[in-house]
Each structure stands twice: as structure tokens, then as C-alpha cells.
N, C-alpha and C positions, 0 to 999 in steps of 0.2 A: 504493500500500500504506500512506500513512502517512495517509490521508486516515481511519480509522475511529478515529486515534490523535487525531488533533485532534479529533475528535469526542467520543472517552474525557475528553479535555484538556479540551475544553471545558464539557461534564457537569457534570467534576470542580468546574470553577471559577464556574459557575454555583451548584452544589450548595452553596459553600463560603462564596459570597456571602450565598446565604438564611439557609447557618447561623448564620454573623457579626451579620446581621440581625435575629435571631430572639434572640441573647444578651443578658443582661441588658445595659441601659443606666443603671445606677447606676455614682455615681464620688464620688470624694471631692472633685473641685471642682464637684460639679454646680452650685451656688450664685454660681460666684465670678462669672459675668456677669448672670445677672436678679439676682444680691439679693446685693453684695459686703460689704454688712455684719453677713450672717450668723451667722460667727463670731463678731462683736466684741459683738453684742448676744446673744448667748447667754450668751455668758462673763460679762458683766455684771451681767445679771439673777441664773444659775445663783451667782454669787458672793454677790452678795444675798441672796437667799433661804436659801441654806447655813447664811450668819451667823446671819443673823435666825431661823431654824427647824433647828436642829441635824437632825432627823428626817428632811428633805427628801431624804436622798440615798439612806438607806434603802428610803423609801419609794415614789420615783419609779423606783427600780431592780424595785421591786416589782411593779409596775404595768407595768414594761416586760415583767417576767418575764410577767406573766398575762396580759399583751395578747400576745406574742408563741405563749404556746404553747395559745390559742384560735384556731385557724384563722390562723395567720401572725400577721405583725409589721405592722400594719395600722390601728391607734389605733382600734381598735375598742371595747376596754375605755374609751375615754376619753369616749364618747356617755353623755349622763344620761337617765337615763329621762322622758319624759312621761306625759299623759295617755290614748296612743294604745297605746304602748309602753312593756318596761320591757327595761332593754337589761344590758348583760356586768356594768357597773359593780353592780347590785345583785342580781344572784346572789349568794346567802350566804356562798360563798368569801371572797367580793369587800366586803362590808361593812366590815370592819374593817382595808381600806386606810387609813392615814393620811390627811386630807385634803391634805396639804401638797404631797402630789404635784401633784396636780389644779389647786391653786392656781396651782404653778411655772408650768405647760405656759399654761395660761391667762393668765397674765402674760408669757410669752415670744412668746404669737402672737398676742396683742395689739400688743406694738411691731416682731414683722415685721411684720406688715399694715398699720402707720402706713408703715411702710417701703416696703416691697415687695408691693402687695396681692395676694392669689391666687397666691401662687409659693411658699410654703414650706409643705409638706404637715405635718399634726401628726404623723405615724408617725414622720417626718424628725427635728421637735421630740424627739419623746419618746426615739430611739434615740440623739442626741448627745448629751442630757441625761443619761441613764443614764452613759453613758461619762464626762464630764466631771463630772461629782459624784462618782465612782470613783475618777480622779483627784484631784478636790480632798481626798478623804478619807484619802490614801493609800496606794490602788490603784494598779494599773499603767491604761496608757494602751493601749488597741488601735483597730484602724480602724476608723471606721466609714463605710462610702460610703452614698450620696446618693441619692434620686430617685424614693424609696419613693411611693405614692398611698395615699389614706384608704381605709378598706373605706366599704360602702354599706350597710353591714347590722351589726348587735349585737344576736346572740341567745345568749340566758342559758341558754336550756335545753341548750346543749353546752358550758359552763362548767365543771361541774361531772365531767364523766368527762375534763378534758385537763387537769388542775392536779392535781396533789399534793397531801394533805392533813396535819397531823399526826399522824396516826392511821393514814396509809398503809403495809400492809408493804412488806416491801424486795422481795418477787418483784413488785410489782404499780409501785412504784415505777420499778426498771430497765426492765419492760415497758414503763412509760408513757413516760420518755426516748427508748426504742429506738427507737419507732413513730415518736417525731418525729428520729429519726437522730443521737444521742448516746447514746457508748460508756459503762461504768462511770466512768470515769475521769473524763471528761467532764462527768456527771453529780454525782461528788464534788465536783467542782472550784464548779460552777455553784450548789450548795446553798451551798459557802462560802460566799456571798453573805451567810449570816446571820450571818458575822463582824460587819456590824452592821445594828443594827435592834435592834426587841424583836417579845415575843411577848403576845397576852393572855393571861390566867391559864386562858381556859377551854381553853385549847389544849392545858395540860399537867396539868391540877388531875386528871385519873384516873391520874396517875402519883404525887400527892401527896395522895391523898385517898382511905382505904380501895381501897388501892391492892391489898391479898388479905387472908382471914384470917390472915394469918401477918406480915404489915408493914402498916404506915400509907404507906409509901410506897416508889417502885420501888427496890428495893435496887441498879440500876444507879448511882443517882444515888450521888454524895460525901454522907453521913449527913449535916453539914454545912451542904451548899448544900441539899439536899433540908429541912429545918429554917427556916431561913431564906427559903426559899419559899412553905411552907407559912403563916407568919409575913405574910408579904407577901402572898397570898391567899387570907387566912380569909376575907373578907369578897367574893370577887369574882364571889360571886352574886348579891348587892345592889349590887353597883361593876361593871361588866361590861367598864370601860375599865380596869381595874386590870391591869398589864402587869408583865413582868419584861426585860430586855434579855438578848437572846440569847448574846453573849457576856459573863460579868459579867467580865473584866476590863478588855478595852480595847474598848469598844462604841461607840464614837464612830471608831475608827481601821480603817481596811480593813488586815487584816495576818494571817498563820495562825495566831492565837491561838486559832480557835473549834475546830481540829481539835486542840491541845493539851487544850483543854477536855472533848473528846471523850473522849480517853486517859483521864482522870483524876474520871469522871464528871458534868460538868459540863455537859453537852448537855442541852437544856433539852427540847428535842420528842423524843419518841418514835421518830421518823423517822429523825431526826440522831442517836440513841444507836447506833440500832441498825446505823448502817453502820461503827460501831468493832468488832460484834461477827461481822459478815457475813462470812465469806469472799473475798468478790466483790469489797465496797469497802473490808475493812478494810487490804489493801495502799495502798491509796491515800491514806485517812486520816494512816498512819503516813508516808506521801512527805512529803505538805503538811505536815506537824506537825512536820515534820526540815529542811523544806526551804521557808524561804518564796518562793525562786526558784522552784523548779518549781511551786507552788499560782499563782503570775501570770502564770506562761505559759500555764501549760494552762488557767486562767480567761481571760486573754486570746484564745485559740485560740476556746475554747469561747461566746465570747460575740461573737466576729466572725462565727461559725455561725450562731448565735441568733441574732444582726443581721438576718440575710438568710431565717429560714423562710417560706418561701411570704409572700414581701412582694410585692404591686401595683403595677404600672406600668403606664403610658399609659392605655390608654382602659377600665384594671380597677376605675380607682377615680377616686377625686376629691382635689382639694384642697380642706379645708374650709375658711369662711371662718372659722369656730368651731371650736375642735377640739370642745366637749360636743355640737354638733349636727350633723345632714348637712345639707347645701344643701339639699338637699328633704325636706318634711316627709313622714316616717314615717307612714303609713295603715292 
């Protein structure tokens, strides 16, 4: 009688072994035996370029963001267009990336590969760097594990319906989060991001620039900062790199000052004003703007999530030896 029981038993743990099998194999030492100098030459570089390019941390967080929510977390954004192709990076979203990202990642997988040749994947690259210029900025710190593969593909023409735009409303915005599995909250937390950084002028200039017949510019804005923008972007139809910093007080420092900003009409995109006045996220706004402990958790939470969307392993993808190119050329 117990023979159909070790049978069940057996099933069971055959079953159990495939599933095991079948889980992801990312880990936060993945590195410490092919390439144990991973860390130390990350940090190195990442601390270099910080100094030398204040922008770099903004912007390579940026670049994480749009590579991750185009078809996973994949350094796919990081391929430059050729002759043949024109890949994530110059879809018009994507133009007025900082270059300094690009430089970083490039410089970083350059001296693994003097290192370690063919063992550290650039998605790898680009998801510690985000986190660790997070950190150096005055973010919190969260995990990020290991083991990611390069896509094998960068196509521009689904760029542009998976990113967020300035201009985006908030029903179209929360949709576009949800579909990739982040809550409202979630979603608040993650926009912080533009605690720093800047923006360019053409991003917000129709909120400061015959803005209705009844104002010159959105009455959401502080009359003030709205003034002073306007000021700083007369000209940035002829100036097209003319920028404003997303949060004007402390834009250099990762901290909840952008959600105070928020409060007090100092949000610079249209996007970000509008979740002070949403229903949905303006709970949330007011959390982070009260509490800068809970805005690094749940940006922490939410950015360990992001780490991991539909990321590549083993035989889904490649390790590049370049992170701008794939091993085989694009036809």
C-alpha cells in the first residue's frame, strides 16, 4: 500500500528539482570567482567619473530606467546605431540622454575586459552603476544581484509606447507602470528619481509659454519659479540644450526634496505636477515629502523590482564584448 506513496514522493521531488532548476540563477556574488575585482573596479571608475561629471549619476540612472522598461533590463538601450540599423538609443525619447552615461558604462567595460575578458555582461554594468551613483549621491543603497545577459536585439520602434513622456497623463501613466507590475506607490517612488537630474526647456516650455488665453503660464506652477523659467528659456528654440534642473533646490543631492517641490508648485514636468493633484498618487507625494525614510524604502523596494524585469540568462542572451555593439553584426 505505500508503494503508490513513494511514487506521489517521488513525483513530488523530481517535480521540485526541475522547478529549482528552472529559477532564476542571479546572485549577488555571481562575480566573486570569474572576475573578483568587480566591485573594486567599479567603484573606482563610478567615483571618477561622479567627480569629474556631476551629471553622470542622473543620467546613467536614466538610461537604466529606459533600458529596463523596453523589453526588460537587458543593455539594450546601450547599442549605437549603425549603418545597417538604428537601435533604442536614438528613438527621440532617447536623444537627449546625457552622454555621460554612455561614456561611464564604456569606461567601466573597458577595464573589466582588460580584467576578466567575456565574463561581465553590460546589463550587469549598467544595473550596479545605477545603484552605486545612488548611493554616492545620497540615496539609499539596495541589492542588486548578478548574472543578467545582453539582449541581441534594439528596436526603436517599441520605445516609444513603454516610457513615459512629459506630457503623459496620469490615467495613461499608472497604466503604463501596471502593465510592467508596479503599484501607484511604487510608481511615485520611482519618478523620484528626478530629485536629480535636469530637464530640457522643450519639455516644459507649453506650460510656460502661452500657456491659455487667460495666463502666460500654468498657474500650477509658484508665479515665481514659473518667471524665472520663463527667463531661462526664452531663447531655447535657438538653444535646444538649454535645461532647467528638476529639482531647483538641492539637484545634485538624492533626498525628498523634489516631492516638497511638488507641494509648493515647483514641479517642473507636467507629469510630476500632476501626481500632487491626482487622487491616486497624491497620498503618496505627501508620504515622501513628510517622510524621507519611507520615499528610500519604497524607492529601494521598487528599484530591486526594476533590477530584475524580464532580465536574460544563459543561452537568452550574450555577453558583449562592447557594450555599444552585439558580437554579431546586425543585418
Amino acid at each position: 500500500m505505500a508503494f503508490p506513496n513513494l511514487v506521489l514522493l517521488f513525483t513530488l521531488f523530481s517535480f521540485l528539482l526541475l522547478f529549482r532548476s528552472t529559477q532564476s540563477k542571479l546572485s549577488a556574488d555571481y562575480y566573486n570567482k570569474p572576475c573578483p575585482k568587480f566591485q573594486n573596479i567599479m567603484q573606482t571608475i563610478l567615483a571618477e567619473k561622479q567627480l569629474s561629471a556631476p551629471t553622470t549619476a542622473a543620467a546613467t540612472l536614466r538610461v537604466f530606467f529606459h533600458d529596463c522598461f523596453v523589453n526588460g533590463c537587458d543593455s539594450s538601450m546601450l547599442i549605437a546605431s549603425n549603418a545597417f540599423n538604428k537601435s533604442e538609443r536614438d528613438a527621440n525619447v532617447n536623444l537627449s540622454v546625457a552622454g555621460d552615461a554612455f561614456d561611464l558604462i564604456t569606461r567601466v567595460k573597458t577595464a573589466l575586459e582588460l580584467e576578466c575578458p567575456g565574463v561581465v555582461s553590460c546589463s550587469d554594468i549598467l544595473a550596479v552603476s545605477a545603484r552605486d551613483l545612488v548611493v554616492m549621491v545620497g540615496g539609499p543603497f539596495y541589492e542588486v544581484v548578478l548574472g543578467r545577459k545582453d539582449s541581441r536585439e534594439s528596436n526603436p520602434s517599441i520605445v516609444d509606447k513603454n516610457l513615459p513622456k512629459a506630457l503623459t497623463p496620469m490615467n495613461e501613466l499608472l497604466s503604463l507602470f501596471s502593465s510592467k507590475g508596479f503599484s501607484a506607490d511604487e510608481m511615485v517612488a520611482l519618478v523620484g528619481a528626478h530629485t536629480i537630474g535636469f530637464s530640457h526647456c522643450k519639455e516644459f516650455a507649453n506650460r510656460i509659454f502661452n500657456f491659455s488665453k487667460t495666463s502666460e503660464f500654468d498657474p500650477a506652477y509658484n508665479p515665481v519659479f514659473a518667471q524665472g523659467l520663463r527667463k531661462l528659456c526664452a531663447n531655447y528654440t535657438k538653444s535646444p540644450a538649454m535645461s532647467a534642473f528638476n529639482d531647483v533646490y538641492t539637484p545634485g543631492k538624492f533626498d525628498n526634496m523634489y516631492y516638497k517641490n511638488l507641494q509648493n508648485g515647483l514641479g517642473l514636468l507636467s507629469s510630476d505636477q500632476e501626481m500632487v493633484t491626482d487622487n491616486r498618487t497624491k497620498p503618496f507625494v505627501d508620504r515622501f515629502a513628510a517622510n524621507e525614510t519611507a520615499f528610500f524604502d519604497m524607492f529601494a523596494r521598487s528599484m530591486e523590482k526594476l533590477s530584475v524585469y524580464k532580465v536574460k540568462e544563459n543561452n537568452d542572451g550574450d555577453v558583449r564584448r562592447r557594450c555599444d555593439q552585439f558580437n554579431t553584426l546586425q543585418v
